[in-house]
PyMOL Python script that loads the backbone (N, CA, C, O; Angstrom):
from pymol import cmd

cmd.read_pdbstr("""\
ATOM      1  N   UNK A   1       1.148  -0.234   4.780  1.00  0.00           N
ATOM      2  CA  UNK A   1       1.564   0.265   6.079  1.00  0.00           C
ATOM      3  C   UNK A   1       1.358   1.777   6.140  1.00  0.00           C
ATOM      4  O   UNK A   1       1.252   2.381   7.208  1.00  0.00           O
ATOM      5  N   UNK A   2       1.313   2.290   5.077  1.00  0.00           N
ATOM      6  CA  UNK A   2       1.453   3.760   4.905  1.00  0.00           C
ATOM      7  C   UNK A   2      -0.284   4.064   5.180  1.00  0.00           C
ATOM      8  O   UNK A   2      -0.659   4.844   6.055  1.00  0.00           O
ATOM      9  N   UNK A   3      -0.958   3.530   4.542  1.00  0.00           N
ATOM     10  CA  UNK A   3      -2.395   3.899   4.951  1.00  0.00           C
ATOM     11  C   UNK A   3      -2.899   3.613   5.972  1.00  0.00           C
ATOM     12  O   UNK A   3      -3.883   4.266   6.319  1.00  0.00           O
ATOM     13  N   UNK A   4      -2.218   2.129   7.138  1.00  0.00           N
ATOM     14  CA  UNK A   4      -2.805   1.768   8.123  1.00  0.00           C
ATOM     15  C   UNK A   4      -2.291   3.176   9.294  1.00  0.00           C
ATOM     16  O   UNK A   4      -3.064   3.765  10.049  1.00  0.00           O
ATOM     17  N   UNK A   5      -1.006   3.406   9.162  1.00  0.00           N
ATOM     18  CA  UNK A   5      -0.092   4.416  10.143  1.00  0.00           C
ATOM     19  C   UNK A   5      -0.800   6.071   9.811  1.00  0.00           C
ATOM     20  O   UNK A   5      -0.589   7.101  10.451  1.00  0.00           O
ATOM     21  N   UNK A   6      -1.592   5.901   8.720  1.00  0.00           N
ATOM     22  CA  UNK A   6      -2.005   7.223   8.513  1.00  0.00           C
ATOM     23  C   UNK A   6      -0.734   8.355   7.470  1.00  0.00           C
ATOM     24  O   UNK A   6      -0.764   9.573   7.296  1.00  0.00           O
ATOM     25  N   UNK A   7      -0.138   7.731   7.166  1.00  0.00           N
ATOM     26  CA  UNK A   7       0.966   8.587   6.742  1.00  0.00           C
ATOM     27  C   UNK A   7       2.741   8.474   7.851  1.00  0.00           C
ATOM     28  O   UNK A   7       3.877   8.886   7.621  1.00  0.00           O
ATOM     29  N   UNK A   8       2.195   7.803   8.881  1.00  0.00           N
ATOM     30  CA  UNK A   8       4.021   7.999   9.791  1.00  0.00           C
ATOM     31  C   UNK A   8       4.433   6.975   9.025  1.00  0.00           C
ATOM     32  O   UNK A   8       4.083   7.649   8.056  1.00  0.00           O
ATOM     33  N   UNK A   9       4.780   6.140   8.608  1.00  0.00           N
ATOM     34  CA  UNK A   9       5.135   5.297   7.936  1.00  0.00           C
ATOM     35  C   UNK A   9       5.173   5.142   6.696  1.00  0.00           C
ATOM     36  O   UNK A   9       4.226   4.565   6.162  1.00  0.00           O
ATOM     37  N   UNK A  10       6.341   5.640   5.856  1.00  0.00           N
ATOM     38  CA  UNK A  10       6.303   6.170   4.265  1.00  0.00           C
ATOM     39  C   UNK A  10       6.345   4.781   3.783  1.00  0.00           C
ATOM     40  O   UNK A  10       6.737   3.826   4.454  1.00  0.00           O
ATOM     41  N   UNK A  11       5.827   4.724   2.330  1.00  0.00           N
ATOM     42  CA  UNK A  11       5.770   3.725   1.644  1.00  0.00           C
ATOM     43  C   UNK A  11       7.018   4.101   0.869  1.00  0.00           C
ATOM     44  O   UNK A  11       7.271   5.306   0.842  1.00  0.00           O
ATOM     45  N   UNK A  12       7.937   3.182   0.161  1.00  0.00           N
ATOM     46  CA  UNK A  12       8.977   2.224  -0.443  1.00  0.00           C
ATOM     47  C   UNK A  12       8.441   2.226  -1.398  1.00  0.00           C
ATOM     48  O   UNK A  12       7.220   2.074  -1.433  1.00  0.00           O
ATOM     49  N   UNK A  13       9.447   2.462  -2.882  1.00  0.00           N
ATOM     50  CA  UNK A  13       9.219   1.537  -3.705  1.00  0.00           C
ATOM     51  C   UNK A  13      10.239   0.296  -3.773  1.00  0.00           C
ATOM     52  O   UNK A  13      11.390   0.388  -3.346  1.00  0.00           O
ATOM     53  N   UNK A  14       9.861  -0.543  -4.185  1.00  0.00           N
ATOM     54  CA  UNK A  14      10.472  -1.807  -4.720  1.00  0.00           C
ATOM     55  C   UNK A  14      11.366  -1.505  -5.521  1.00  0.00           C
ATOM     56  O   UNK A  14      11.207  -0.747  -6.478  1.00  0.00           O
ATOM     57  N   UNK A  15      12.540  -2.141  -5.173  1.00  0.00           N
ATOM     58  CA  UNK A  15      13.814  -2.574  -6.283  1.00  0.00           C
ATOM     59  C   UNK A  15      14.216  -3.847  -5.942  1.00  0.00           C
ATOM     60  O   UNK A  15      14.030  -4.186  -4.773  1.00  0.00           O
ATOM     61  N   UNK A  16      14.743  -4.651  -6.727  1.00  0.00           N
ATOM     62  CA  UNK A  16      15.356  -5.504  -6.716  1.00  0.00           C
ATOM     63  C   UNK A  16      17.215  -5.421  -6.996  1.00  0.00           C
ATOM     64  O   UNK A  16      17.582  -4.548  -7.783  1.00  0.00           O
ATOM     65  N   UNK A  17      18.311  -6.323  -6.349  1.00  0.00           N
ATOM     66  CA  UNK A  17      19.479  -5.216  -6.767  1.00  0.00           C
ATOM     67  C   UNK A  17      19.757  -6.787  -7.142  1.00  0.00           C
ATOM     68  O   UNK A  17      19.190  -7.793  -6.717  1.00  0.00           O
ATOM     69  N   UNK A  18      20.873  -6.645  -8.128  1.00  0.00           N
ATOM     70  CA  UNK A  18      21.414  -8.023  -8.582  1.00  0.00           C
ATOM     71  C   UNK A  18      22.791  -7.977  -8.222  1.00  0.00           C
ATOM     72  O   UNK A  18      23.347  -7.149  -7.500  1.00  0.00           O
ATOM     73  N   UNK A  19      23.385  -9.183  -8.937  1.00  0.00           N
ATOM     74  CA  UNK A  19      25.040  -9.092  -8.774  1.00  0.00           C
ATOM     75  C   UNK A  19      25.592  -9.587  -9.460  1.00  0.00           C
ATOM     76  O   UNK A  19      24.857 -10.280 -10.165  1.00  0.00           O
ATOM     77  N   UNK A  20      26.795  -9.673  -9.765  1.00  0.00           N
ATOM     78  CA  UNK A  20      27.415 -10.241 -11.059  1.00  0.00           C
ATOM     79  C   UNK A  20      28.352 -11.763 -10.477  1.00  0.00           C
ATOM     80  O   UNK A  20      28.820 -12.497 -11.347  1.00  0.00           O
ATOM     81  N   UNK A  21      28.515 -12.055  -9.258  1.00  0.00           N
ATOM     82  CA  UNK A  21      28.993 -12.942  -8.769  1.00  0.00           C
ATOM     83  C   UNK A  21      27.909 -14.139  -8.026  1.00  0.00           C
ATOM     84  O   UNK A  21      28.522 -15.186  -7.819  1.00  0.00           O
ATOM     85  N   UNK A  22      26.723 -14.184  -7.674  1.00  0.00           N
ATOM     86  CA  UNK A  22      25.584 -15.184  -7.684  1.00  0.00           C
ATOM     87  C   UNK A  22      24.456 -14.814  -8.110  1.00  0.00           C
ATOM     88  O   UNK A  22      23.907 -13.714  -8.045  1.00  0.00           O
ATOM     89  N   UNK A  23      23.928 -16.366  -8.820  1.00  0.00           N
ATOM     90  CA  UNK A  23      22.849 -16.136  -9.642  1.00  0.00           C
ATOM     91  C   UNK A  23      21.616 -15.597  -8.295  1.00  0.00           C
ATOM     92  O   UNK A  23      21.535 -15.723  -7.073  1.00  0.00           O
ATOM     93  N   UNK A  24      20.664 -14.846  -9.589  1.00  0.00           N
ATOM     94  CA  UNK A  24      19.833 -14.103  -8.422  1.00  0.00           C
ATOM     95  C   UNK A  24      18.335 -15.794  -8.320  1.00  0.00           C
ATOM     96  O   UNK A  24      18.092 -16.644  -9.176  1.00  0.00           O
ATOM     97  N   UNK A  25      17.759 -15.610  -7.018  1.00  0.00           N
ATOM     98  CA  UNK A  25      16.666 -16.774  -6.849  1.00  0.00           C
ATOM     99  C   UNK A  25      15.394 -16.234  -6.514  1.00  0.00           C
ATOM    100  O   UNK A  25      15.254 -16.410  -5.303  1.00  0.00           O
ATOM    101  N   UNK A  26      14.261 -15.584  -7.056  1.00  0.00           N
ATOM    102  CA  UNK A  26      13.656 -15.096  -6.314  1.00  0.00           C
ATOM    103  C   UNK A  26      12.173 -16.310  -6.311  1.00  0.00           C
ATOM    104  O   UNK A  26      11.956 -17.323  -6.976  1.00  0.00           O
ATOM    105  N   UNK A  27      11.493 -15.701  -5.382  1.00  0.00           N
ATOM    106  CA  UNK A  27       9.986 -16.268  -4.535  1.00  0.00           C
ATOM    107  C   UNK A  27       9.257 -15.630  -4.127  1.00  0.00           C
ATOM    108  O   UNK A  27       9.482 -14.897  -3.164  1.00  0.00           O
ATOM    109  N   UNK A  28       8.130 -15.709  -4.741  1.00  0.00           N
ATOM    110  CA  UNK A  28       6.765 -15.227  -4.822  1.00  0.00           C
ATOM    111  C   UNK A  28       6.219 -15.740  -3.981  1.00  0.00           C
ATOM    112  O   UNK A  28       6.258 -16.970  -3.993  1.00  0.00           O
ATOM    113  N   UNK A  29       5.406 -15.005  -2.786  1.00  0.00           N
ATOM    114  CA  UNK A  29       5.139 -15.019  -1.588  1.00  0.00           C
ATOM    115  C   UNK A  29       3.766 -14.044  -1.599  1.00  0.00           C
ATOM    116  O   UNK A  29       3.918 -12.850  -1.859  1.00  0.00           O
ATOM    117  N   UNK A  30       2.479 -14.552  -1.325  1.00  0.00           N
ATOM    118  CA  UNK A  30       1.505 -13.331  -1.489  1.00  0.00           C
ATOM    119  C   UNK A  30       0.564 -13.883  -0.202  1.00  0.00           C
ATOM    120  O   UNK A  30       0.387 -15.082   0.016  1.00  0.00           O
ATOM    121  N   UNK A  31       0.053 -12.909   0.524  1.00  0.00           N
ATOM    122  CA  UNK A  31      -0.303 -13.005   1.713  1.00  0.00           C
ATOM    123  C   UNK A  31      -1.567 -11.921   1.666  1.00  0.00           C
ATOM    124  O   UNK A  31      -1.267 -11.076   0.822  1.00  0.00           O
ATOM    125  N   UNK A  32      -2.618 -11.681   2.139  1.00  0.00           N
ATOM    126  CA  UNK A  32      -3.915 -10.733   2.384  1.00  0.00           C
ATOM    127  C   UNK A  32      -4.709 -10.945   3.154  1.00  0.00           C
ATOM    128  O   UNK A  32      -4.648 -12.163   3.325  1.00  0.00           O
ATOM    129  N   UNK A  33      -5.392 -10.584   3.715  1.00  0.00           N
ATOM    130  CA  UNK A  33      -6.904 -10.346   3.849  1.00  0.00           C
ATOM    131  C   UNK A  33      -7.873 -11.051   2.744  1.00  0.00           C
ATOM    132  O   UNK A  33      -7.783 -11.317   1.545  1.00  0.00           O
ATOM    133  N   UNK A  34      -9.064 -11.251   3.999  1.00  0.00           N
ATOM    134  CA  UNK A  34     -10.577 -11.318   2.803  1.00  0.00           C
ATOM    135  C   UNK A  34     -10.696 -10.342   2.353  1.00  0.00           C
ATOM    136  O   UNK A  34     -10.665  -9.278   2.971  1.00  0.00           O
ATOM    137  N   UNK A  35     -10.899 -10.514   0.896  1.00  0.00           N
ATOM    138  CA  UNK A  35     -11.192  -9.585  -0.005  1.00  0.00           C
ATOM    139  C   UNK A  35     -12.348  -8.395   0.775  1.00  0.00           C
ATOM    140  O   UNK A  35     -11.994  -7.263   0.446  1.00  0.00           O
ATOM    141  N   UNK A  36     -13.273  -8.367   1.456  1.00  0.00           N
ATOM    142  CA  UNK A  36     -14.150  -7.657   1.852  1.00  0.00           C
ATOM    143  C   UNK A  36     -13.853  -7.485   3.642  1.00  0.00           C
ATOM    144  O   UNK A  36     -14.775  -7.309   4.438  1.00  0.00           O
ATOM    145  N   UNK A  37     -12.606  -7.564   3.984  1.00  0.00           N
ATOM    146  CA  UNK A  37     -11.849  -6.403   4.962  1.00  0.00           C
ATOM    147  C   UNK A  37     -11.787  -5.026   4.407  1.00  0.00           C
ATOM    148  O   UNK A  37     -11.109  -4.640   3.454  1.00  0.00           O
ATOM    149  N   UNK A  38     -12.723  -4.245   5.265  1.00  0.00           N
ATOM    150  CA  UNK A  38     -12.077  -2.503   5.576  1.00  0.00           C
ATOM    151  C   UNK A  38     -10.382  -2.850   5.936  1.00  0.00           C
ATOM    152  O   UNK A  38      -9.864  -3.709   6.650  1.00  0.00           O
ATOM    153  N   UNK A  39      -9.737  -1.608   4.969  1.00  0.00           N
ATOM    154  CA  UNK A  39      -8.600  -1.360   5.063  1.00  0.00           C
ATOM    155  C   UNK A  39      -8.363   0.054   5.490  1.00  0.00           C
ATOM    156  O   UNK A  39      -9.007   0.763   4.717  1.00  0.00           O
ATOM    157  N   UNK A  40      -7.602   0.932   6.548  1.00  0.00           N
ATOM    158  CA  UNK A  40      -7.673   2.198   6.506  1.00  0.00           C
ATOM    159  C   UNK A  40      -7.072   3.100   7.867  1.00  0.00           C
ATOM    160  O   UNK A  40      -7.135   2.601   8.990  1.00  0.00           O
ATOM    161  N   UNK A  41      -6.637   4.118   7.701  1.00  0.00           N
ATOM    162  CA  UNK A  41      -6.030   4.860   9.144  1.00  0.00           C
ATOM    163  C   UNK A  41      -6.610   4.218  10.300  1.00  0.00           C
ATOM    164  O   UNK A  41      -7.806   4.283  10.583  1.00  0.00           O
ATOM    165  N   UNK A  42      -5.687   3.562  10.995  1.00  0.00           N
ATOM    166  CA  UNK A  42      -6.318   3.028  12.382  1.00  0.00           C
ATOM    167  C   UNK A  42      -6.489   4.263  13.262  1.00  0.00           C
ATOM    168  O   UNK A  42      -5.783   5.223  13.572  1.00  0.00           O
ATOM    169  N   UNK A  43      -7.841   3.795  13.561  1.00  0.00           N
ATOM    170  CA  UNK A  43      -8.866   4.887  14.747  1.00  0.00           C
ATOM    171  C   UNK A  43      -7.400   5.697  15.081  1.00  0.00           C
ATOM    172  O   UNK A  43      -6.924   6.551  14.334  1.00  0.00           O
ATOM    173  N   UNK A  44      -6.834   5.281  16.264  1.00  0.00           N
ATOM    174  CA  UNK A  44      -5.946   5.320  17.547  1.00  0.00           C
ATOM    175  C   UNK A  44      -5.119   6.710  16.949  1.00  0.00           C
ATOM    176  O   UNK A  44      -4.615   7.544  17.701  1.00  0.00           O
ATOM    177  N   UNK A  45      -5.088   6.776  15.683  1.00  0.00           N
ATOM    178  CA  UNK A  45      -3.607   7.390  14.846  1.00  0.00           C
ATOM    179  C   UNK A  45      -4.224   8.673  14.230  1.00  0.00           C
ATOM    180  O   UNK A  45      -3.538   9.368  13.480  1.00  0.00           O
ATOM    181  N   UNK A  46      -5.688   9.049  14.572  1.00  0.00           N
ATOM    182  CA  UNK A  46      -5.912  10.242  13.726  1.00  0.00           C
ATOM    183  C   UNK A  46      -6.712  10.789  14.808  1.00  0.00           C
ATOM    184  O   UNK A  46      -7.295  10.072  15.622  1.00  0.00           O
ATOM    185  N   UNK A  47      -6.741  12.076  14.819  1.00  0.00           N
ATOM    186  CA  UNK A  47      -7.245  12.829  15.774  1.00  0.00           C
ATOM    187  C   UNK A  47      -7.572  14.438  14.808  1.00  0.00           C
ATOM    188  O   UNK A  47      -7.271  14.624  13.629  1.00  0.00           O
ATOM    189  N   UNK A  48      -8.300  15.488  15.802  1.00  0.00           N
ATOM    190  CA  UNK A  48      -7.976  17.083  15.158  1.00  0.00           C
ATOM    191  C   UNK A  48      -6.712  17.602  14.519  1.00  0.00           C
ATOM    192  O   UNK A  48      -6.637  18.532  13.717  1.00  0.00           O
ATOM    193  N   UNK A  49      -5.447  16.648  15.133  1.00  0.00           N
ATOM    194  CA  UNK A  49      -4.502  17.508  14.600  1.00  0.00           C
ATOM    195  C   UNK A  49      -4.123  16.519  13.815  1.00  0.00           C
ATOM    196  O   UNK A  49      -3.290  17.112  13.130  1.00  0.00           O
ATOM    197  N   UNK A  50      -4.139  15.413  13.417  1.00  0.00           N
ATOM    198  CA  UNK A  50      -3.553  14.401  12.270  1.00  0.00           C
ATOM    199  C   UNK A  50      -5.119  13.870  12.012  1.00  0.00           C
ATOM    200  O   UNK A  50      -5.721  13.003  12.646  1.00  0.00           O
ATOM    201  N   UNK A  51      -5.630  14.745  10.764  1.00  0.00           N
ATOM    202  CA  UNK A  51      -6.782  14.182   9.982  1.00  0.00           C
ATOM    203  C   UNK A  51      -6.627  12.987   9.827  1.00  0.00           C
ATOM    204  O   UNK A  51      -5.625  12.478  10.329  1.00  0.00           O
ATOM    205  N   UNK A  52      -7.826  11.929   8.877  1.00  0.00           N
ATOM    206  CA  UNK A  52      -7.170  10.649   8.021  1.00  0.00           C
ATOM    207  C   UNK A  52      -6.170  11.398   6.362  1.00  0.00           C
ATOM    208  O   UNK A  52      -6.003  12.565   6.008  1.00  0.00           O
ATOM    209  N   UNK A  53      -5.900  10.611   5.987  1.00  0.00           N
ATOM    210  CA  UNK A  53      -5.121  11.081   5.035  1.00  0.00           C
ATOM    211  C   UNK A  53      -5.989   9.795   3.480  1.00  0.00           C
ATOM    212  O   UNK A  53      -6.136   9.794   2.257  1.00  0.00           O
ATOM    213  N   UNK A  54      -6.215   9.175   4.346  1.00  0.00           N
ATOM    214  CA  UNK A  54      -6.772   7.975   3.439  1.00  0.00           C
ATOM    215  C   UNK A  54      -8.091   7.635   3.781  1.00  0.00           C
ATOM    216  O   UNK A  54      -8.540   7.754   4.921  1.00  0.00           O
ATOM    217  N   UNK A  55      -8.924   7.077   2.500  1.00  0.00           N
ATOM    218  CA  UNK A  55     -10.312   6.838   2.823  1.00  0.00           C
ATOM    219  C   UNK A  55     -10.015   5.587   2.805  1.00  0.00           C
ATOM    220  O   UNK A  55      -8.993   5.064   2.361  1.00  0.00           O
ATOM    221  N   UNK A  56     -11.597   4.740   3.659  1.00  0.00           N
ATOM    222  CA  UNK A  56     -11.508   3.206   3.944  1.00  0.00           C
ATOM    223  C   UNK A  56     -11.780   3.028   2.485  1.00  0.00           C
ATOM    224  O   UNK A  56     -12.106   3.812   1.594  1.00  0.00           O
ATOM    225  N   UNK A  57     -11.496   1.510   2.537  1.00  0.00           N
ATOM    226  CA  UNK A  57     -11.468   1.167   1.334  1.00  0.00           C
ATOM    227  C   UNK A  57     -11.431  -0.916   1.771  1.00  0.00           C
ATOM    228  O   UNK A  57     -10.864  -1.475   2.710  1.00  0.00           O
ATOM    229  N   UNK A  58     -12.060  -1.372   0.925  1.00  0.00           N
ATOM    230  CA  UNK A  58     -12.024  -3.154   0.787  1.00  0.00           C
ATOM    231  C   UNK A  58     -10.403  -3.493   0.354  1.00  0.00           C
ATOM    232  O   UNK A  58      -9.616  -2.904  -0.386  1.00  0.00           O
ATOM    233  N   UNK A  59     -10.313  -4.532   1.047  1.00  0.00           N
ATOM    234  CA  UNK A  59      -8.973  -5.245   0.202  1.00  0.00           C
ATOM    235  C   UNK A  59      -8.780  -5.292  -1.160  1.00  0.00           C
ATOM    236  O   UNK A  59      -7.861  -4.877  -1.866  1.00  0.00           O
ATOM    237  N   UNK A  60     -10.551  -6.285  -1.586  1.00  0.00           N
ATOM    238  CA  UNK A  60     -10.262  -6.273  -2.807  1.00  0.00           C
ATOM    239  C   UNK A  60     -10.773  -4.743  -3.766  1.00  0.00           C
ATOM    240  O   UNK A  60     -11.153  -4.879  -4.929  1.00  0.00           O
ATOM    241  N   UNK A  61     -10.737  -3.819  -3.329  1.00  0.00           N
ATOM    242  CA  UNK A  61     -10.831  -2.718  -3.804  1.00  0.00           C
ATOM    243  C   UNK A  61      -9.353  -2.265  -4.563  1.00  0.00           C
ATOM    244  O   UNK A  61      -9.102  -1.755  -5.655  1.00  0.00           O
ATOM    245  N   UNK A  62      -8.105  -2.939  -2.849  1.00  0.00           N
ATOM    246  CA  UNK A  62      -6.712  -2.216  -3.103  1.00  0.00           C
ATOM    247  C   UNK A  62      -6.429  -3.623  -4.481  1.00  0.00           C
ATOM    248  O   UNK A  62      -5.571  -3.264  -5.287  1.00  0.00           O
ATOM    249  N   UNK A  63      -6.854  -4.640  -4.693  1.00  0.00           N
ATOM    250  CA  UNK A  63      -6.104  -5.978  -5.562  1.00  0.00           C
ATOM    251  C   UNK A  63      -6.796  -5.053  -6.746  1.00  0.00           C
ATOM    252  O   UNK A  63      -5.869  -4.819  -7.522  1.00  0.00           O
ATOM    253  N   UNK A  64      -7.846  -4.498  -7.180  1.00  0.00           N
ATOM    254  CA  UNK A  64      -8.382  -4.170  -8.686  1.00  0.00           C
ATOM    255  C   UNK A  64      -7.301  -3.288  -8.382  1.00  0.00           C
ATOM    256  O   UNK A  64      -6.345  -3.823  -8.942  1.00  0.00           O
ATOM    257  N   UNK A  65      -6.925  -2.331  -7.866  1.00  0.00           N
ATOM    258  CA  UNK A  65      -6.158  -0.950  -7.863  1.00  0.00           C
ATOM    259  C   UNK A  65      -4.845  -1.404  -8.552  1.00  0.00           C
ATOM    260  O   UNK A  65      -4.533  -0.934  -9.646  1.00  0.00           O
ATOM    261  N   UNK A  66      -3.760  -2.694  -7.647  1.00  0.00           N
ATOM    262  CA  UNK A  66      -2.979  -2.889  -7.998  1.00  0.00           C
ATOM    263  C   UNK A  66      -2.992  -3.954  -9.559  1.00  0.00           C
ATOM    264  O   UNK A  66      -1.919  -4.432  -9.924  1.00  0.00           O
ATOM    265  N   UNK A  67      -3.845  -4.140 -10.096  1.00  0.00           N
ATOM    266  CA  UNK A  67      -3.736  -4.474 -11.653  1.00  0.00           C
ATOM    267  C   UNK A  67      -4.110  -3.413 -12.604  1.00  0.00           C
ATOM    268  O   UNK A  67      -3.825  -3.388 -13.802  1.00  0.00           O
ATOM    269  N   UNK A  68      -4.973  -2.286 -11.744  1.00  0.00           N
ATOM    270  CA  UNK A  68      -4.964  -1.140 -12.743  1.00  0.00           C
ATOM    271  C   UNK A  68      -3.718  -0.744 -12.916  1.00  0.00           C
ATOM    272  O   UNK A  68      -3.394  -0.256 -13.999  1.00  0.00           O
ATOM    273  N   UNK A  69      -2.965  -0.857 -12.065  1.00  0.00           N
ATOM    274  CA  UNK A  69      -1.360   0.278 -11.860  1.00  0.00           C
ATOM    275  C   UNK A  69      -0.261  -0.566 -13.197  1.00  0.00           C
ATOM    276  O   UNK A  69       0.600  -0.203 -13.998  1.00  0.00           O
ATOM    277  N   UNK A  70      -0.698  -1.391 -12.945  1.00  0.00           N
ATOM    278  CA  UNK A  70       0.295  -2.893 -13.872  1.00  0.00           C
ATOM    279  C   UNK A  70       0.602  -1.993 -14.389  1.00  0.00           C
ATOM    280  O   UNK A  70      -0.224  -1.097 -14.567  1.00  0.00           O
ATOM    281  N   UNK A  71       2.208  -1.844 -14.940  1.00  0.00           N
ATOM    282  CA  UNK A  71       3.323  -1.556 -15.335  1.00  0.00           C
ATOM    283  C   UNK A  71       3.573   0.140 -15.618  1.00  0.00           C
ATOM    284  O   UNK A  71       4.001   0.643 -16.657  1.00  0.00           O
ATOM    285  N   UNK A  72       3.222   0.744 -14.531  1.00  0.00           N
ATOM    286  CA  UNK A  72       3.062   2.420 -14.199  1.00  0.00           C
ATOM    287  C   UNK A  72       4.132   2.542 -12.874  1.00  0.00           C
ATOM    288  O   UNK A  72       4.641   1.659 -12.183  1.00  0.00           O
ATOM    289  N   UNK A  73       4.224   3.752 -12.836  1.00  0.00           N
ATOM    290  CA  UNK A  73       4.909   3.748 -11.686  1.00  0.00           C
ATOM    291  C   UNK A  73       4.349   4.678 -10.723  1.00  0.00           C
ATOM    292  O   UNK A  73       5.166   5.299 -10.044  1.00  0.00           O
ATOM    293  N   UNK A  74       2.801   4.950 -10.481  1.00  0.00           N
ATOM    294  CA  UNK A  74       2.301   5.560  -9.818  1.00  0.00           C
ATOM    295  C   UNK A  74       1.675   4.263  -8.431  1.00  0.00           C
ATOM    296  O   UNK A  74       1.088   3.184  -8.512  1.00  0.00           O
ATOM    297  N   UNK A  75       2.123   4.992  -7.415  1.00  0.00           N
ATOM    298  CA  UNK A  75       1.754   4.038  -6.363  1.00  0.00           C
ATOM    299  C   UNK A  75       0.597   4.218  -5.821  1.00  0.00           C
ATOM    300  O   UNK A  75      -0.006   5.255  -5.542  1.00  0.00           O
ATOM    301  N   UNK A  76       0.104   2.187  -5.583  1.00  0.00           N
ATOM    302  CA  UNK A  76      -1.360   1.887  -5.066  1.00  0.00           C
ATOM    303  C   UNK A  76      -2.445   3.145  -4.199  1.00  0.00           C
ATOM    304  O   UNK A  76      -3.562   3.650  -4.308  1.00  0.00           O
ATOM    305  N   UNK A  77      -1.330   3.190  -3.393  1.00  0.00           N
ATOM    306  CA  UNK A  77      -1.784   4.142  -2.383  1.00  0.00           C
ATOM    307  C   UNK A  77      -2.331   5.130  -2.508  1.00  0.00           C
ATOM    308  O   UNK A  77      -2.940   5.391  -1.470  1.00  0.00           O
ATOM    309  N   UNK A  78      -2.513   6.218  -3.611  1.00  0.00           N
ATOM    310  CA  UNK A  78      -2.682   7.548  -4.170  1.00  0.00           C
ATOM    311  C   UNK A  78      -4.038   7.448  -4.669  1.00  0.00           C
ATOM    312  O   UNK A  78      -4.780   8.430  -4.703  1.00  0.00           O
ATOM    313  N   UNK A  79      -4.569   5.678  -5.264  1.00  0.00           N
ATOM    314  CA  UNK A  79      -5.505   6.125  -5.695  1.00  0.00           C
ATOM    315  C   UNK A  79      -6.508   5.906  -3.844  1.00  0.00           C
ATOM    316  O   UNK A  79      -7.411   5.071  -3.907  1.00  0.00           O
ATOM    317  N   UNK A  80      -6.356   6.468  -2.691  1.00  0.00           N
ATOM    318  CA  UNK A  80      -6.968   6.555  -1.824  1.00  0.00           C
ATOM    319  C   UNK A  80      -6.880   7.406  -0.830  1.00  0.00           C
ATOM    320  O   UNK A  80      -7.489   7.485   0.237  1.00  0.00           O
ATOM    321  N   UNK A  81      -5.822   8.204  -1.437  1.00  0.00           N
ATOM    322  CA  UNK A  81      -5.615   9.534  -0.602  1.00  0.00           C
ATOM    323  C   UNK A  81      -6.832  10.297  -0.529  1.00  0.00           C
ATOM    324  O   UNK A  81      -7.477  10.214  -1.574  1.00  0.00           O
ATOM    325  N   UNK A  82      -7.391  11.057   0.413  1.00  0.00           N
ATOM    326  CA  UNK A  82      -8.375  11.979   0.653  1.00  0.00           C
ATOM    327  C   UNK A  82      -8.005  13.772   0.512  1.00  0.00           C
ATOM    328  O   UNK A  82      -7.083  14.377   1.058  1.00  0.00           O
ATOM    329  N   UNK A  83      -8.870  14.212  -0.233  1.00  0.00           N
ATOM    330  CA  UNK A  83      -8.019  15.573  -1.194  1.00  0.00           C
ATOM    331  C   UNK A  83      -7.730  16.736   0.188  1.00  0.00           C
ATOM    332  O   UNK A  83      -8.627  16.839   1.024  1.00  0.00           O
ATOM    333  N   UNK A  84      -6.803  17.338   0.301  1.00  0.00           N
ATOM    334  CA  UNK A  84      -6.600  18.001   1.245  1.00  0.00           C
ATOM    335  C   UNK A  84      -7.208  19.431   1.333  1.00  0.00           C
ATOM    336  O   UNK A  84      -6.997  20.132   2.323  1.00  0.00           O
TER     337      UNK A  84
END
""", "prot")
cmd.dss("prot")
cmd.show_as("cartoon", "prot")
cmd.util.cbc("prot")
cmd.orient("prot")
């Protein structure tokens, strides 16, 4: 969301919170694009005064990204920032 909005829309990291009174249940849910969708600042959202912030990039460009990252805590997103 952060690369489609151009940056208005901050990216999250993930936590999970538990509890000591019900067991936790979780579900794996994975949803995408064809791998060979452009991903990237929608047109509408960048202009002279809000550059892109992100270069286009393939879906499956962002899926290799997110197994390079496997167990780092540097987020997907960075490796597509455009240098300022």
């Amino acid at each position: 969301m952060q690369v489609l909005s151009n940056g208005r829309y901050k990216s999250v990291l993930h936590r999970a919170v538990t509890n000591n009174v019900h067991p936790r249940m979780s579900m794996a849910m994975f949803f995408g694009p064809n791998p060979e969708t452009i991903i990237g600042p929608i047109h509408e959202l960048t202009d002279e005064e809000h550059p892109p912030k992100y270069r286009n990039y393939r879906f499956s460009k962002f899926l290799e990204e997110i197994f390079n990252h496997k167990g780092t805590r540097r987020m997907v997103k960075e490796a597509f920032e455009l240098p300022r």
